[in-house]
C-alpha positions as CSV (number, residue, x, y, z in Angstrom):
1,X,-29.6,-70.0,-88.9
2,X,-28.3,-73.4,-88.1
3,X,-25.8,-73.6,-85.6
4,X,-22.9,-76.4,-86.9
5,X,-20.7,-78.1,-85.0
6,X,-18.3,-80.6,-86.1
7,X,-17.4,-84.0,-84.6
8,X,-14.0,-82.0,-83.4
9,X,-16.5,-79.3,-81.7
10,X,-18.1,-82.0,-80.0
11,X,-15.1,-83.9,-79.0
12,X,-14.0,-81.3,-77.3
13,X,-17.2,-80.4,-75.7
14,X,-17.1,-84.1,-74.2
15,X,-13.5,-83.9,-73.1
16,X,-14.7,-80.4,-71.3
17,X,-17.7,-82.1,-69.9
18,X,-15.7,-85.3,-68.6
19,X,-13.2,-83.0,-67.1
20,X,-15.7,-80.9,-65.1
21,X,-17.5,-83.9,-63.6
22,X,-14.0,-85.2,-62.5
23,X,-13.2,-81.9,-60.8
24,X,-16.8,-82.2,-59.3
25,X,-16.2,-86.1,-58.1
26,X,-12.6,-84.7,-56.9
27,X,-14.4,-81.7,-54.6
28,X,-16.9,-84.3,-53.7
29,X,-14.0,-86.7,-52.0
30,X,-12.2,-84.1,-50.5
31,X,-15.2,-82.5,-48.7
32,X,-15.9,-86.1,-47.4
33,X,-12.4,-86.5,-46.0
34,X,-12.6,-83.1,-44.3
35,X,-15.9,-84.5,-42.9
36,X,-14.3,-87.7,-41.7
37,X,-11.4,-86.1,-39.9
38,X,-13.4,-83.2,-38.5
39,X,-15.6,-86.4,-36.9
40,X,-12.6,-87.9,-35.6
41,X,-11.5,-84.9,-34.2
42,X,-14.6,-84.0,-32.2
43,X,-14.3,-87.8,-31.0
44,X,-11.3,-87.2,-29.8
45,X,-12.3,-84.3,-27.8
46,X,-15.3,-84.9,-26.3
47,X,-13.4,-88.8,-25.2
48,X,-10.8,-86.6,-23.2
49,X,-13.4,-84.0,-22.0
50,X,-15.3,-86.3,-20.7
51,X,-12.0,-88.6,-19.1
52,X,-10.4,-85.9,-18.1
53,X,-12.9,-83.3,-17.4
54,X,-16.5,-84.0,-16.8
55,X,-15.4,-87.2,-14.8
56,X,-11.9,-86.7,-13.3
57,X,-8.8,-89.0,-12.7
58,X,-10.5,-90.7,-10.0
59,X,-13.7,-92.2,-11.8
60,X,-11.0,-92.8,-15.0
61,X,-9.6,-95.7,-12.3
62,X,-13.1,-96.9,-11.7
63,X,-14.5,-97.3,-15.1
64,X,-10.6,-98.2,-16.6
65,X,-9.4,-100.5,-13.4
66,X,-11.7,-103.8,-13.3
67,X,-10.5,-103.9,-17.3
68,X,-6.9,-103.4,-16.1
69,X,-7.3,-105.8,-13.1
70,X,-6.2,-109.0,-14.6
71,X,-3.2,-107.5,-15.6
72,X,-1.5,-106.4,-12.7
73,X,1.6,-108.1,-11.5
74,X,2.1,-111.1,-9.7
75,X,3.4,-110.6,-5.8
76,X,5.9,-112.8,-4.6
77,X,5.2,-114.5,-1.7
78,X,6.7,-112.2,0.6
79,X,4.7,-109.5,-0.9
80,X,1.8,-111.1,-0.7
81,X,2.6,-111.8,3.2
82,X,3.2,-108.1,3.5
83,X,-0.2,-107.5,2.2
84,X,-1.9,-109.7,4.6
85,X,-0.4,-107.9,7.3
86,X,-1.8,-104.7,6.2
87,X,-5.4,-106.1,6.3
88,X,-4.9,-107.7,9.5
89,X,-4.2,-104.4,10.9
90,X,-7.0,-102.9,9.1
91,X,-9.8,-105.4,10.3
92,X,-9.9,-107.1,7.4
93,X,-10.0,-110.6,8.6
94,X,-11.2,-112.6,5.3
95,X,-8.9,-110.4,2.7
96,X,-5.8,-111.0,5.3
97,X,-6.3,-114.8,4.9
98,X,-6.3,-115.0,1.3
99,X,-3.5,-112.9,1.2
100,X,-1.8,-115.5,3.5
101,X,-3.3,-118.4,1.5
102,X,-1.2,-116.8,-1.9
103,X,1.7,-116.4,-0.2
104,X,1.9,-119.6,1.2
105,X,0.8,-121.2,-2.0
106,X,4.4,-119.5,-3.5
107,X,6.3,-120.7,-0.2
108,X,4.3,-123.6,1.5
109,X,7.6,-124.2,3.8
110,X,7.8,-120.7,5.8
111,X,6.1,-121.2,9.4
112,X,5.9,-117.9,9.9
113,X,3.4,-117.4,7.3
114,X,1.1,-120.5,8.9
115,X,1.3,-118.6,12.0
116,X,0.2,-115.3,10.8
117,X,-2.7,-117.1,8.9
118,X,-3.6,-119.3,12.1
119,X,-3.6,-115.7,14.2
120,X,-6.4,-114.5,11.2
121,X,-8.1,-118.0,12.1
122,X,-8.1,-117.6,15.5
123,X,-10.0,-114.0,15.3
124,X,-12.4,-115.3,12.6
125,X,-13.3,-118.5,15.6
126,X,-12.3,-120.8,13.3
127,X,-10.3,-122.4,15.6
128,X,-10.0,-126.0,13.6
129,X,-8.3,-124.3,10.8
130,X,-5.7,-122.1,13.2
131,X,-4.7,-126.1,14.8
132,X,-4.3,-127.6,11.7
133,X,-1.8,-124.0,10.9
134,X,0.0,-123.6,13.9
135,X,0.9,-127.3,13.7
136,X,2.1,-127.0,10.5
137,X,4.3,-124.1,11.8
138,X,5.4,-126.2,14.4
139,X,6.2,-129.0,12.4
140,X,8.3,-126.7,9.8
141,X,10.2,-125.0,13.0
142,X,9.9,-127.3,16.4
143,X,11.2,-124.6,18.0
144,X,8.3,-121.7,17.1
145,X,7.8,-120.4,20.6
146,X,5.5,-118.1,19.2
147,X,3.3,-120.7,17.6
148,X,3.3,-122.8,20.6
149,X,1.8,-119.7,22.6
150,X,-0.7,-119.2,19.8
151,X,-2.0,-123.2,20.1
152,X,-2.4,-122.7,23.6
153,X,-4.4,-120.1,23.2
154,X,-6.7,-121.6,20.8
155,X,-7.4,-124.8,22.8
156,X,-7.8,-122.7,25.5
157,X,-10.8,-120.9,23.6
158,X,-11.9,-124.5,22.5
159,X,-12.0,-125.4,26.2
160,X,-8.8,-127.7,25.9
161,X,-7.6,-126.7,29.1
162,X,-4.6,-129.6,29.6
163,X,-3.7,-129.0,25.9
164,X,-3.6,-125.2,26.6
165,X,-1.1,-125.7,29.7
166,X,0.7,-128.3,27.8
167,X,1.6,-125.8,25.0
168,X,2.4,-123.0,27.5
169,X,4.5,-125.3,29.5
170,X,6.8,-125.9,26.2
171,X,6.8,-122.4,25.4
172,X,8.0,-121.3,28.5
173,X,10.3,-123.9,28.1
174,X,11.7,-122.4,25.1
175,X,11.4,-118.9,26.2
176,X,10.9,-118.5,30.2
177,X,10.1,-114.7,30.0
178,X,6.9,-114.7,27.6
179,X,4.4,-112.8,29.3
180,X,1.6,-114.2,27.0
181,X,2.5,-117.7,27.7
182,X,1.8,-117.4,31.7
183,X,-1.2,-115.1,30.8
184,X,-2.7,-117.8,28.5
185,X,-1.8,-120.4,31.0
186,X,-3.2,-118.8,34.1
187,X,-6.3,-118.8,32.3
188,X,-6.3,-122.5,31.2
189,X,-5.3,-123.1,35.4
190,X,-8.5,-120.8,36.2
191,X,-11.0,-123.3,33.3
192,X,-9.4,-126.2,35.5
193,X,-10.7,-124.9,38.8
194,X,-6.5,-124.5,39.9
195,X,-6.8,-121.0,41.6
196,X,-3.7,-120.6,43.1
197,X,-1.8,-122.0,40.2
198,X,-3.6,-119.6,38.0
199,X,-3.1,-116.2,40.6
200,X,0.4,-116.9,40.6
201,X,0.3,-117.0,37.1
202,X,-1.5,-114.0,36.3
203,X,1.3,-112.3,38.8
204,X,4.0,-113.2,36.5
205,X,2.8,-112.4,33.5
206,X,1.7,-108.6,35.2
207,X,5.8,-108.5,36.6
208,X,6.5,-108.7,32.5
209,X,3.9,-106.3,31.6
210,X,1.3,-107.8,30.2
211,X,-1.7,-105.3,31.1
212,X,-4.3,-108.6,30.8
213,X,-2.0,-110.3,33.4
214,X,-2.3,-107.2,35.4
215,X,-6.2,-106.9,35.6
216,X,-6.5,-110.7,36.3
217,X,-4.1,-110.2,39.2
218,X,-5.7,-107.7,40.7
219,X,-9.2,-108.8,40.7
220,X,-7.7,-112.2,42.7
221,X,-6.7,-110.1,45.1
222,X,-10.0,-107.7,45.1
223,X,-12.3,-111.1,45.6
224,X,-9.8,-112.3,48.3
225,X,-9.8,-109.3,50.1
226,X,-13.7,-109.0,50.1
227,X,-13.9,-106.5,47.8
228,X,-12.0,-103.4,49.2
């Protein structure tokens, strides 16, 4: 028996058929978005597992911080003086001068600044750049007893002895209590062969405390009095 269909039969059966492949494209797309977002998801966890878990706040600064380092914000100059200061204290000779170096760079007319740098200098032996410092701190405030003493002290380490007593002499001018200044001096008298000038010296700067002052002092008198 033939089996008759007409054209309306298989109109329909071609809508039915186009209709089912739709649905089946439709389920298609959707299981591919449930994929996609399931992906993302797991991303998304195993990112802060291993952040947050696995490696810990602390290694999150050391992978994230050299990215974030050009970013941070700019120090003003008394900040950045501050921050020398710190490294000073902390031994860090090299990381205290650039720190100086900025700040002076943002305020090139503050002698205290100089001086601190020249100090750093002076520790590091570079006592060419602490002169050309402590004279531009002296320039910027003649009166900078401090920088003064600090001069002295470098020629003094350069061997300068009549610059060294030249500087103290001013200080002392300036300031006649400054323990450091007749300490530093005494030893520029003692490089000069002046014994006397430099005992007397190293008893003045002992009478205002100055524990250096002291031990100089007292080994005068130990060698004078034959060792007892």
């Amino acid at each position: 028996m033939k089996d008759y269909k007409d054209k309306k039969t298989y109109t329909r059966l071609g809508l039915k058929k186009g209709k089912a492949a739709i649905r089946t494209g439709n389920s298609s797309n959707v299981k591919k978005k449930i994929l996609t977002w399931f992906g993302l998801f797991l991303l998304v966890f195993i990112i802060n597992y291993l952040f947050f878990i696995r490696f810990g706040p602390a290694n999150i600064k050391g992978i994230i911080g050299p990215a974030l380092k050009n970013h941070e914000k700019s120090h003003t100059s008394t900040e950045w003086f501050h921050e020398g200061c710190k490294m000073y204290r902390e031994g860090n000779l090299a990381g205290a001068s650039k720190a100086y170096t900025k700040a002076i760079a943002l305020k090139p007319k503050n002698p205290k600044i100089y001086l601190s740098r020249g100090i750093v200098y002076i520790k590091m032996e570079n006592y060419e750049k602490a002169i050309n410092d402590l004279n531009r701190a002296i320039l910027l405030n003649p009166g900078y007893s401090e920088a003064f003493i600090k001069r002295g002290l470098t020629n003094l380490k350069k061997r300068n002895f009549t610059y060294a007593i030249n500087d103290c002499n001013y200080a002392l001018s300036l300031d006649p209590n400054m323990a450091e200044a007749y300490y530093t001096r005494g030893m520029a008298f003692r490089g000069e062969g002046l014994s006397e000038k430099a005992k007397n010296d190293f008893k003045k700067s002992c009478e205002l405390g100055n524990d250096s002052g002291c031990q100089e002092y007292e080994k005068i008198l130990y060698i004078k009095n034959g060792g007892t």
